[in-house]
C-alpha positions in Angstrom: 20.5 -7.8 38.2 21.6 -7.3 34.6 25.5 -6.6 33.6 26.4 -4.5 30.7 26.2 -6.0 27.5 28.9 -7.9 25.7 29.4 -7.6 21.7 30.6 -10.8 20.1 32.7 -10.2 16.8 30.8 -13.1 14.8 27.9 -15.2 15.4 30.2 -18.5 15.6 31.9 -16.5 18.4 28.7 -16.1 20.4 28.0 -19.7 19.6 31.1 -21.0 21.0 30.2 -18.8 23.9 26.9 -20.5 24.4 28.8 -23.6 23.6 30.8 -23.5 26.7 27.9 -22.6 28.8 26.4 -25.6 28.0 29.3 -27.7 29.1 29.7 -25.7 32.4 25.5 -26.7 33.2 25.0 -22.7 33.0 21.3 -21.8 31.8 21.6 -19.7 28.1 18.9 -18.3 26.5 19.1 -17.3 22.6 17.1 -14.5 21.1 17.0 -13.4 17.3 17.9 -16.6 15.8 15.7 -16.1 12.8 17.0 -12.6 12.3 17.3 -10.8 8.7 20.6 -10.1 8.0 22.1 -10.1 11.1 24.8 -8.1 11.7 25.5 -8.0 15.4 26.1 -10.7 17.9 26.2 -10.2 21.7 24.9 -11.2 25.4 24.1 -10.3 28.7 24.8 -12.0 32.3 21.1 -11.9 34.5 22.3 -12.7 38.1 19.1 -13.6 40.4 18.8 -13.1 44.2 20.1 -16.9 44.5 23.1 -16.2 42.4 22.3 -18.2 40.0 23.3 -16.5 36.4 21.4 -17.0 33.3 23.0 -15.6 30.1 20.9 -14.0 27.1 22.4 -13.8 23.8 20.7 -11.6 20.9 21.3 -12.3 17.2 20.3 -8.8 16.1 19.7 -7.2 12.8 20.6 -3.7 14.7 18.8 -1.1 12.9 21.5 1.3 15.1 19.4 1.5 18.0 20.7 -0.5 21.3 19.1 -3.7 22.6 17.2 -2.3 26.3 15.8 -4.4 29.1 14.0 -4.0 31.8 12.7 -6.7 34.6 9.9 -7.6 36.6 9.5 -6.6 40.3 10.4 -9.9 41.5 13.2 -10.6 39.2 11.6 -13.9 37.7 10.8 -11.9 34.2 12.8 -10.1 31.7 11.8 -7.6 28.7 14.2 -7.2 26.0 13.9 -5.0 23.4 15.8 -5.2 20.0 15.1 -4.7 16.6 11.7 -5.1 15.8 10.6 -7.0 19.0 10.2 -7.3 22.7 11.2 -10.6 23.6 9.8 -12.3 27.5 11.8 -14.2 29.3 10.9 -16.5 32.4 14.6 -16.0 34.1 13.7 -18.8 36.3 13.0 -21.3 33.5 15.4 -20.4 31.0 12.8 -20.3 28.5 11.6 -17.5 26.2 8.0 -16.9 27.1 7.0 -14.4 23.9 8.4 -12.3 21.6 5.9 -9.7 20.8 6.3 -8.1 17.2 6.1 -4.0 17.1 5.2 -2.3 14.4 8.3 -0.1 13.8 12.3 -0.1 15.2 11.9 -0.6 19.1 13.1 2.8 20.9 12.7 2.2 24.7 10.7 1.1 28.2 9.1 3.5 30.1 7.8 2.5 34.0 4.4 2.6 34.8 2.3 2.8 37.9 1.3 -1.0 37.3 4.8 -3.2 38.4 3.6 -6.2 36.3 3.0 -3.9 32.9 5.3 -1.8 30.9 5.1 0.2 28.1 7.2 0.1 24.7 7.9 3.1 22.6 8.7 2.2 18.9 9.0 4.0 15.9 5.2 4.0 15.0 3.7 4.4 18.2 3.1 2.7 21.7 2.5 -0.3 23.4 1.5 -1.6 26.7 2.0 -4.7 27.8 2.8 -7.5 30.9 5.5 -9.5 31.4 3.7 -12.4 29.7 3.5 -10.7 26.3 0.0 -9.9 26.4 -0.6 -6.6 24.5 -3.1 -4.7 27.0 -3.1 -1.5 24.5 -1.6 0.2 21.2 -1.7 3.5 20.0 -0.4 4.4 16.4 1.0 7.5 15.6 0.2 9.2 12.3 4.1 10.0 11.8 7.5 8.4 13.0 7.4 8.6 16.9 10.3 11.4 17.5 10.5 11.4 21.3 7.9 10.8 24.3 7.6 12.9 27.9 6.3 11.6 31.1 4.8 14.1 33.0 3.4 13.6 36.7 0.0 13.1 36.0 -0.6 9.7 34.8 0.0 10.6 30.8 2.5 9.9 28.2 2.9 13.3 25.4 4.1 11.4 21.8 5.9 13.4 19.7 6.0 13.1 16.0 7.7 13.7 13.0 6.5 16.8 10.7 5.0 19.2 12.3 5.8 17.7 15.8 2.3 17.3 16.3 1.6 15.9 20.2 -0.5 13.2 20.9 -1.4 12.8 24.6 -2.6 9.6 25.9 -3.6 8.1 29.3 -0.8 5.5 30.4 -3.5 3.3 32.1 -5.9 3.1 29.1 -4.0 4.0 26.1 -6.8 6.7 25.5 -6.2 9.7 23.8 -6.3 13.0 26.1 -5.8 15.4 23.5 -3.4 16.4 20.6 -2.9 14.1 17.5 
């Protein structure tokens, strides 16, 4: 659905970009226009089963971790995560639904069972959510969230900064299974 993304080399660049979508009737939809400090500037091209292409362009801070996305089983939804957010987006609208706030950099999307929920690693912990931006769960970490495992049995092992400690939670309820 998605193509790779597409670095502008300034932000008036991307503007003119969105510029000339605008002129050709082509649906754009900009992320990150609040952004502090922003130092990098680029888009990506969402095709849906229609054909019909909506582009999303990110104003980004880029704390050196790539923008990631991820959509919804029917294709109407995308999750974007950049910076310090996760921003929904109705595809067929054109419209940014939410941008959900995290509490640390965002690091990455990992499936679940549920296709209407995913969850969002970040630098401070976990959270699960739906393609509407509701927060369904969130688990802190104690330290800066180094890496996370998905074994086959329904449970997501955090692990941490300093000792490596392991905290094991449930990916349905966000309870803690052991570790921490």
């Amino acid at each position: 659905m998605a193509t790779t993304l597409k670095d502008w080399d300034s932000k008036s660049e991307l503007m003119t970009h969105l510029m000339d979508l605008k002129d050709d009737k082509q649906p754009y939809v900009l992320i990150g226009e609040d952004a502090e400090a922003p130092r990098r500037f680029c888009s990506l091209s969402f095709e849906d089963r229609t054909g019909q292409c909506l582009e999303i362009a990110l104003i980004m801070s880029f704390h050196g971790i790539e923008p990631s996305w991820t959509t919804s089983v029917d294709g109407e939804s995308i999750a974007i995560g950049h910076d310090l957010s996760v921003s929904i987006i109705d595809a067929a609208q054109s419209r940014v639904v939410a941008v959900r706030r995290l509490d640390g950099a965002f690091y990455g999307f990992v499936a679940t069972d549920r296709p209407d929920e995913i969850l969002v690693c970040h630098e401070l912990g976990v959270v699960k959510m739906n393609f509407l931006g509701d927060e369904l769960w969130s688990v802190h970490t104690t330290d800066i969230l180094l890496k996370w495992i998905v074994p086959p049995n329904g449970t997501l092992v955090l692990r941490q900064w300093g000792d490596e400690k392991e905290l094991v939670i449930d990916m349905r309820t966000g309870n803690r299974v052991l570790g921490g």
